[in-house]
C-alpha positions in Angstrom: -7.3 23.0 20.6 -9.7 22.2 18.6 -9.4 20.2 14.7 -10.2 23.5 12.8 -7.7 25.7 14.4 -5.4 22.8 14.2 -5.6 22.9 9.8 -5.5 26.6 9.9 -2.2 26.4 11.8 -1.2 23.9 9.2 -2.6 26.3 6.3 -0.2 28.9 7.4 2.6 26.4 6.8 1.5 25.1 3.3 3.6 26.7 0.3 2.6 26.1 -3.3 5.8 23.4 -3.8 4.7 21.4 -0.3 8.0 22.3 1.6 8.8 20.7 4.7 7.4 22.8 7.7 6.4 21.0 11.4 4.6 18.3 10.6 1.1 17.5 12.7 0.0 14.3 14.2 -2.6 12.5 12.2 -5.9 13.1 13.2 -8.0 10.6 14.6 -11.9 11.6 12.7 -15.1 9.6 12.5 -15.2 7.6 9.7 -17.5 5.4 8.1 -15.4 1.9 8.5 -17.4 0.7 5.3 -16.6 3.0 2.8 -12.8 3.0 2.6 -11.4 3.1 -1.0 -7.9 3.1 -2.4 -6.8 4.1 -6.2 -3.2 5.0 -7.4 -1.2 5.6 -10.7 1.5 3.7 -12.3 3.7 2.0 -9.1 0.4 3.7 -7.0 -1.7 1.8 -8.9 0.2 -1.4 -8.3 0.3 -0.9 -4.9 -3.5 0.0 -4.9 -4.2 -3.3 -6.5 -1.8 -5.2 -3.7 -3.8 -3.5 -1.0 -7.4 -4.4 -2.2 -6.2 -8.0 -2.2 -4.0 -8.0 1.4 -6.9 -5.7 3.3 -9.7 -6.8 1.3 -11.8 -6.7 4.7 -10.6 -2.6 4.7 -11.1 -1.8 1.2 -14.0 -1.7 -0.2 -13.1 0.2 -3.5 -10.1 -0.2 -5.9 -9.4 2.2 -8.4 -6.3 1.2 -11.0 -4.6 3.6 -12.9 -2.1 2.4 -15.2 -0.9 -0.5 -13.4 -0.7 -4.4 -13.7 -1.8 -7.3 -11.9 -1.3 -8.7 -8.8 2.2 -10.5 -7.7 3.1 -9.8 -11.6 6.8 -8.7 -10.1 6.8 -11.5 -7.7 7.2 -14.0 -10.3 8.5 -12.5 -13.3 11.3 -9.6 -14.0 9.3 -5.9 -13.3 9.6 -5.4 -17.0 7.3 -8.3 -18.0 4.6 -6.3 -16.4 5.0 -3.1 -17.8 6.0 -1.3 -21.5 2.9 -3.0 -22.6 4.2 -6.5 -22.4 1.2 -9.3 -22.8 0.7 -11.0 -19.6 0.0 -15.1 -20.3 -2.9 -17.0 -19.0 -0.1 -19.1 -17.5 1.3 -15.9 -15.6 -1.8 -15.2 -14.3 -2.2 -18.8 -13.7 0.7 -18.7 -11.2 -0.4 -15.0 -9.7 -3.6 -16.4 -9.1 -1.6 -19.6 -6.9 -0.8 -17.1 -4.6 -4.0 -15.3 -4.1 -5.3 -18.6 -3.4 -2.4 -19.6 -0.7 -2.3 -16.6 0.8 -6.4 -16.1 1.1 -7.1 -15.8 4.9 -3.7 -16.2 6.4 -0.8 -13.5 4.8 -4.2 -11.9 3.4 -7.7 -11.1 4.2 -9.9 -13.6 2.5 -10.1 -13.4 -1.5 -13.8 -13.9 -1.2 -14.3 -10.5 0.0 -12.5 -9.0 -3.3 -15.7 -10.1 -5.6 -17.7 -7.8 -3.2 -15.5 -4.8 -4.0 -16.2 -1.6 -6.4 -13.4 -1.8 -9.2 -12.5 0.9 -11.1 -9.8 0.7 -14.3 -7.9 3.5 -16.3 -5.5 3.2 -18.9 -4.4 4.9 -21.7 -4.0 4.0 -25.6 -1.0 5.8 -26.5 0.4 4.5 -22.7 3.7 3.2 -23.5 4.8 2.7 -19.6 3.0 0.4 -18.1 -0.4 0.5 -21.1 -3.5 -1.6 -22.1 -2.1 -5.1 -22.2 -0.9 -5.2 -18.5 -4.4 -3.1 -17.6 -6.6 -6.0 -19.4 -4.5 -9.1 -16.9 -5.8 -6.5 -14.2 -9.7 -6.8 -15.5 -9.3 -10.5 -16.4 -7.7 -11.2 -12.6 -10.7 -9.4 -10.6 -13.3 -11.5 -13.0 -11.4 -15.0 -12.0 -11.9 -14.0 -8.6 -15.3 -13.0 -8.7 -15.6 -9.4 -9.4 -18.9 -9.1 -11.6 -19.0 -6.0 -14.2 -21.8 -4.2 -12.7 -19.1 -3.9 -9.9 -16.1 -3.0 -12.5 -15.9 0.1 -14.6 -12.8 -0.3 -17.3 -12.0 2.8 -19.6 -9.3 3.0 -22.3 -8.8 6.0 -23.5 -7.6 7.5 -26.8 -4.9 9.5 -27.3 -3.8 9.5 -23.5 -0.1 8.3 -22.6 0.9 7.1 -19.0 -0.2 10.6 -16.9 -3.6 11.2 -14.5 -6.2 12.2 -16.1 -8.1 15.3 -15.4 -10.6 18.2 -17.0 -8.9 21.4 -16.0 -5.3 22.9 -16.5 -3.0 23.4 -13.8 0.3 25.2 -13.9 3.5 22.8 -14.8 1.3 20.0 -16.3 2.2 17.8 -19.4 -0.3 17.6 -22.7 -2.7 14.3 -22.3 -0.5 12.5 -25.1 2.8 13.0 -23.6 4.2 11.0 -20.9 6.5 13.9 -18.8 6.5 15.1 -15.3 4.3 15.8 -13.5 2.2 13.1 -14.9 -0.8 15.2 -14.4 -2.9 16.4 -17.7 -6.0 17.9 -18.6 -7.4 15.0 -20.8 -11.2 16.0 -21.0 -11.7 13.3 -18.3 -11.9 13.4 -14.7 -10.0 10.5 -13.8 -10.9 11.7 -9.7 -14.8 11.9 -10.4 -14.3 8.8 -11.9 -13.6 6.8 -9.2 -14.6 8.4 -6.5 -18.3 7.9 -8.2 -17.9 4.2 -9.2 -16.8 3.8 -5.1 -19.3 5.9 -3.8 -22.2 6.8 -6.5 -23.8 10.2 -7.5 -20.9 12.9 -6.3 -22.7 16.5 -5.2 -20.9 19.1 -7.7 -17.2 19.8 -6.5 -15.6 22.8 -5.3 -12.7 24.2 -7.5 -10.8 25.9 -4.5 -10.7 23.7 -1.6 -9.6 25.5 1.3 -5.9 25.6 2.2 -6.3 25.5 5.7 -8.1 21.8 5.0 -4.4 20.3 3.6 -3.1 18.8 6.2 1.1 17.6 6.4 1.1 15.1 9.0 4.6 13.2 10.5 4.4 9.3 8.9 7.4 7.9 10.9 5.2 6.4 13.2 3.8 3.9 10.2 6.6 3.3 8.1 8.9 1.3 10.8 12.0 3.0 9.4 11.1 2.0 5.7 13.9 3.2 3.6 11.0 4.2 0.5 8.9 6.5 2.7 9.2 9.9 3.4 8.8 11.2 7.1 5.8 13.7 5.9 2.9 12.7 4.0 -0.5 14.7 3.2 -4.1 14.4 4.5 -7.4 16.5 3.2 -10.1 16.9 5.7 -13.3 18.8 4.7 -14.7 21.1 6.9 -17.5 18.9 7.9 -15.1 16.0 8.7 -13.4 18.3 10.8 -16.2 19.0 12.7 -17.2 15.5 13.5 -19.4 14.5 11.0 -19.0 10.9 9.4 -17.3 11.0 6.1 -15.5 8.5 4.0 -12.1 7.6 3.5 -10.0 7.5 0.6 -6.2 6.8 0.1 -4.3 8.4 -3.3 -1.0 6.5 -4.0 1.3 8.8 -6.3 3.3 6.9 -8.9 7.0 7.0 -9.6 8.8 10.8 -10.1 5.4 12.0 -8.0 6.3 12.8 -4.5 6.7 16.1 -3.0 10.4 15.7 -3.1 9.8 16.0 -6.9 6.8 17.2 -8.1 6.0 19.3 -4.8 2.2 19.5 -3.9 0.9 18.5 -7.5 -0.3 15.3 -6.9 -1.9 16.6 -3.7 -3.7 19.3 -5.4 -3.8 19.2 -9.3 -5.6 15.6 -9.6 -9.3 17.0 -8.6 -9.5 14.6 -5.8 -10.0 17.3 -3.2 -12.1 19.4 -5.5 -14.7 16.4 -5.5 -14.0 15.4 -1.6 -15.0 19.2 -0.3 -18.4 18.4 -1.4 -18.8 14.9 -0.4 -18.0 14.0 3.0 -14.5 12.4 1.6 -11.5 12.5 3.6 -8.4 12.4 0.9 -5.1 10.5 2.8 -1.9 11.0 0.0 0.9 8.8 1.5 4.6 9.7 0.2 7.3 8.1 -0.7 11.2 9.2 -1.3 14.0 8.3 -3.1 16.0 5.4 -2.6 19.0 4.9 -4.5 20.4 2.1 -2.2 19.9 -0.8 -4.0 18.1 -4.2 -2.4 17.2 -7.7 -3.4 14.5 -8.3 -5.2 12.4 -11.2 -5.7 12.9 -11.7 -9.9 14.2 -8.1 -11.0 17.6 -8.3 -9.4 19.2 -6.2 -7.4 18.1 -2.8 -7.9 17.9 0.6 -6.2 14.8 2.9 -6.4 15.7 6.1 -7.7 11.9 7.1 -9.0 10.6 6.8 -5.3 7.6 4.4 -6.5 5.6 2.1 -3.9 7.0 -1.3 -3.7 5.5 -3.4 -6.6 8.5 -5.2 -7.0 10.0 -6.3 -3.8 12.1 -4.0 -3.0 11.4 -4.2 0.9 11.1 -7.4 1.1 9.6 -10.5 -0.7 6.2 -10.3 1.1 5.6 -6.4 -0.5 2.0 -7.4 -1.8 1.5 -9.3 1.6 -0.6 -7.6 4.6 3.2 -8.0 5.8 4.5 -5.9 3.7 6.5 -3.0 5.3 4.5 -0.1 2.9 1.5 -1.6 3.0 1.4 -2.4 6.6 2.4 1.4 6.7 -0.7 2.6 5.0 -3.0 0.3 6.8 -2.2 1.5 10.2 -2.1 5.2 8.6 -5.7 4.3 7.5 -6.6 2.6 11.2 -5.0 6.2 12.6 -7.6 8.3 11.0 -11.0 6.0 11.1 -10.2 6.1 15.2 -12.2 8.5 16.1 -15.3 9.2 18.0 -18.1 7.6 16.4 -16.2 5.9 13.5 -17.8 2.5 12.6 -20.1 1.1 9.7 -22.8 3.0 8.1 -23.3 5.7 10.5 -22.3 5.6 13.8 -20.6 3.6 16.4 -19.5 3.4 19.9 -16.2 4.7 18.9 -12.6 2.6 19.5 -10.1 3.5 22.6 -7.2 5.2 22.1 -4.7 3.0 20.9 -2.2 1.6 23.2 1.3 3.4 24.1 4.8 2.1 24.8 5.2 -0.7 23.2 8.9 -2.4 23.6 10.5 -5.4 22.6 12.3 -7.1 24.9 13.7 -10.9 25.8 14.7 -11.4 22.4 16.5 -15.6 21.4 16.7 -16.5 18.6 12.8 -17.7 17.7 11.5 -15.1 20.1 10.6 -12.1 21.3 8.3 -10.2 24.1 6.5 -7.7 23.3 5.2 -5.2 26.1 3.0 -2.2 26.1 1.0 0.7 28.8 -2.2 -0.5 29.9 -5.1 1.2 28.2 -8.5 2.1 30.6 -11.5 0.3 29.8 -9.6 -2.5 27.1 -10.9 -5.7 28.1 -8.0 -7.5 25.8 -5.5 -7.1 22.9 -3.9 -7.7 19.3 -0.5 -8.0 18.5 0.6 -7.8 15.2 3.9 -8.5 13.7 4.7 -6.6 10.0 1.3 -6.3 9.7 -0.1 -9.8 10.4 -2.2 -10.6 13.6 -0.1 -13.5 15.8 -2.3 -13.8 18.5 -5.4 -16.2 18.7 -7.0 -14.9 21.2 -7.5 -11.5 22.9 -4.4 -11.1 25.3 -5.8 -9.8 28.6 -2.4 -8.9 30.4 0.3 -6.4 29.0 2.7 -8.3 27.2 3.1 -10.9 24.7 5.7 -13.8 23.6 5.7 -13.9 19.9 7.7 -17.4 19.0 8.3 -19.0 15.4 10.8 -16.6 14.4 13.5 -16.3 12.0 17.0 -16.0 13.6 18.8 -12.6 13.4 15.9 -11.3 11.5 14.6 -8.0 12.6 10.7 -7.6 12.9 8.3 -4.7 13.4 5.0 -5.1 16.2 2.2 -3.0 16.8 -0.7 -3.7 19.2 -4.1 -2.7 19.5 -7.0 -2.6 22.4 -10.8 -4.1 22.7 -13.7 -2.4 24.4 -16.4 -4.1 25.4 -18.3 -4.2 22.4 -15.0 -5.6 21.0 -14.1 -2.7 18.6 -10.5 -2.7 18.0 -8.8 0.4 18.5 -6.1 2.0 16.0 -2.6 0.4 16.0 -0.3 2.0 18.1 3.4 2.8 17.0 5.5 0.5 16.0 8.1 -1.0 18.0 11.2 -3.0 16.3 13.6 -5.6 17.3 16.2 -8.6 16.2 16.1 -12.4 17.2 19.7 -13.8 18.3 21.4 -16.6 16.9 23.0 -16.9 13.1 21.5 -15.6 10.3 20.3 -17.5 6.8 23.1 -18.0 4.6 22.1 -16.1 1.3 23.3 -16.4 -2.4 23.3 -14.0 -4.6 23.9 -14.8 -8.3 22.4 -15.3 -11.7 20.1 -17.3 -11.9 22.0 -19.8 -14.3 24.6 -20.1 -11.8 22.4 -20.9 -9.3 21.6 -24.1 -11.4 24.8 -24.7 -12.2 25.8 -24.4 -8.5 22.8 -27.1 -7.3 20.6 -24.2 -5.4 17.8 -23.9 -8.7 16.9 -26.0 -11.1 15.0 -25.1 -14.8 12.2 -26.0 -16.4 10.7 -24.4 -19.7 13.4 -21.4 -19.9 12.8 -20.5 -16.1 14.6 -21.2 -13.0 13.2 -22.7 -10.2 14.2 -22.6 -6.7 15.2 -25.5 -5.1 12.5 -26.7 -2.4 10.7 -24.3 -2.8 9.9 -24.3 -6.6 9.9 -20.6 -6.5 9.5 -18.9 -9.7 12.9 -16.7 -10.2 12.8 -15.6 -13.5 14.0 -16.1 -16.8 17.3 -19.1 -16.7 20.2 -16.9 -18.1 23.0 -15.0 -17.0 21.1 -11.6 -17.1 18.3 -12.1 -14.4 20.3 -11.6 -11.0 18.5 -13.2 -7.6 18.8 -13.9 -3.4 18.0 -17.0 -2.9 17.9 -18.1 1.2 18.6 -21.2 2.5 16.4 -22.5 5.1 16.7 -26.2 5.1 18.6 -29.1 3.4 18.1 -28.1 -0.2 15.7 -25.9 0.1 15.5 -22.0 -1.1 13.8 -19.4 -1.4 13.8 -15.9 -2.8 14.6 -14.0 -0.4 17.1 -11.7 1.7 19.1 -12.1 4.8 19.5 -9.2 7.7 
């Protein structure tokens, strides 16, 4: 069966408020490997801005809607980066620490971020997240190198914390007002917008994209379980995509009170994003979240749950959320690796097209600073990567079947994925994801405030913050209000952090 019977089937199955029919697998479509972009709004637009720094090798565009800078959340109480709250040179002074830490190791290098297409969108009368966290954003990419013929920053008046469009669509707030669906018809097409500053001169869109090119495919196989994501997210391929001709990539991250478990197919189909990727060769991937209302650990905002169903810009899932590590983000990377698998996907127009990616892959043999990981031989792979949450462990090509992955954490649970080589040595999509727990005893954890934690010899303060012990991790404000984990991992030494 062939792609275009396969999205009329799934056309069939669409309804107006994107309820949950069979979902399909993602497709696998020949993409151009060099012009894969990522924008989002509010949380979206974190989480946009987290990617572009962990997979700056993948993305070559980052559009920001309303959101704030990177690691803002890891070092400071969510609400320091939002409700227009001023960001200090010394915040982005200890942001910019971990860019530089993590360049080349937990991230792609940061030298490939001054190389990418930027593009920035906030509104004056945004009271949610607004202009003062948006201008840290600018002022970050120039300290690392973005140039402004590469950056495009609006502001725009009389426009509260919503995407903004040129056309009405049914359920939509006004352009001033900040109300679900946080979609409005502000005069400006926030979609064109982007898309153009990624991609250049856009051929004039089409106002009724087909249904039969929506797409709800089955995300379970990316999201390792995450407790944020939903099992269905959405994909748009044009007719010419579907047909095999090269097109480019590019992934919309809702914000929070924006999935289809609340605002139905909206996002999917009332931003303009399709409208402009009919007409251009653009293949649209909308990854979805879901409520959470469990709460978890965070890093500096306490212990919260996540009731909004945002993407993790606060640490929700774990302290290495802006990480390549990161659960979500890992998630949307091997989402994006799913789709730019197919025959003749590569850079700039052509290429000799990656094998399949490999299946069955098991953990097994587990202690408690191991495990093996194992998986089906694939025909024609001359080796293989293994990648644990996200990050490659390998290095070099593995040429058997299986894999010992040491250094672990004890009883800590981990997620692996593995890909192939050919001969040419592309790498081939991940595959699925395969879980498993070391042995042995786990980290002692503490939660408290963080003025009891210097009171009780774990933290220590210094100009009105507390400080982690060892590690000299930032937790936050010292007082009684700001609530952390801290993890024990040696004599005297913490960090933020969770236990299994």
């Amino acid at each position: 069966m062939n792609w275009k019977m396969v999205m009329a089937l799934a056309g069939l199955a669409i309804t107006c408020q994107g309820s949950v029919h069979a979902a399909s697998a993602l497709p696998q479509l020949n993409v151009d490997k060099t012009k894969i972009s990522v924008s989002g709004l509010s949380s979206g637009g974190f989480m946009a801005n987290q990617l572009g720094y962990a997979y700056a090798s993948t993305f070559m565009g980052v559009g920001v809607f309303a959101g704030g800078p990177y690691m803002c959340a890891g070092h400071s109480n969510y609400t320091a980066c939002m409700y227009n709250a001023s960001i200090s040179s010394g915040m982005l002074n200890t942001m910019q620490a971990d860019i530089n830490n993590w360049s080349g190791t937990a991230n792609d290098s940061k030298s490939l971020v001054a190389g990418q297409k930027i593009f920035l969108f906030v509104g004056t009368s945004d009271t949610t997240v607004g202009p003062n966290p948006m201008n840290a954003v600018n002022t970050q990419y120039g300290n690392n190198g973005v140039t402004g013929a590469n950056l495009v920053y609006t502001q725009r008046a009389s426009t509260a914390h919503t995407f903004p469009t040129d056309f009405d669509s049914t359920g939509n707030n006004s352009c001033a007002s900040t109300a679900s669906p946080y979609i409005s018809n502000c005069g400006y097409d926030g979609a064109k917008a982007a898309l153009q500053q990624f991609y250049g001169t856009l051929t004039a869109r089409n106002n009724a994209p087909a249904a039969a090119n929506y797409i709800q495919f089955d995300q379970t196989p990316y999201t390792a379980g995450n407790a944020g994501m939903n099992a269905t997210g959405w994909i748009y391929v044009p007719a010419s995509c579907a047909s095999g001709t090269q097109c480019k990539l590019h992934v919309a991250l809702h914000g929070c009170q924006q999935s289809q478990d609340q605002i139905g197919d909206k996002f999917v189909k009332n931003t303009g994003y399709t409208r402009w990727a009919d007409t251009n060769n653009i293949i649209v991937l909308f990854p979805q979240t879901k409520v959470d209302n469990t709460t978890h650990a965070t890093p500096t905002s306490g212990t919260v749950a996540n009731p909004n169903a945002c993407w993790d810009w606060i640490g929700w899932y774990g302290s290495n959320f802006a990480q390549k590590a990161g659960v979500q983000a890992a998630a949307i990377k091997a989402m994006v690796d799913r789709v730019a698998s197919g025959t003749g996907s590569g850079g700039g127009g052509g290429g000799g097209g990656a094998l399949p990616a490999p299946t069955g892959v098991a953990t097994s043999g587990a202690t408690a600073s191991s495990m093996t990981i194992s998986w089906n031989a694939v025909s024609g792979a001359t080796g293989y990567n293994v990648y644990r949450n996200g990050s490659k462990v390998n290095a070099a090509a593995v040429t058997g079947t299986s894999y010992v992955d040491s250094g672990l954490a004890a009883a800590t649970s981990y997620s692996w994925t593995v890909t192939d080589l050919d001969s040419s040595n592309v790498e081939s999509a991940a595959s699925a994801p395969a879980t498993g727990t070391t042995t042995g005893a786990a980290a002692t954890c503490y939660t408290a405030s963080n003025y009891a934690h210097t009171t009780a010899g774990r933290a220590h303060q210094s100009g009105g913050y507390a400080l982690a012990n060892g590690s000299n991790q930032n937790m936050g404000l010292w007082n009684v209000f700001v609530t952390t984990t801290l993890k024990q991992t040696g004599a005297n030494y913490y960090v933020i952090g969770t236990c299994p």
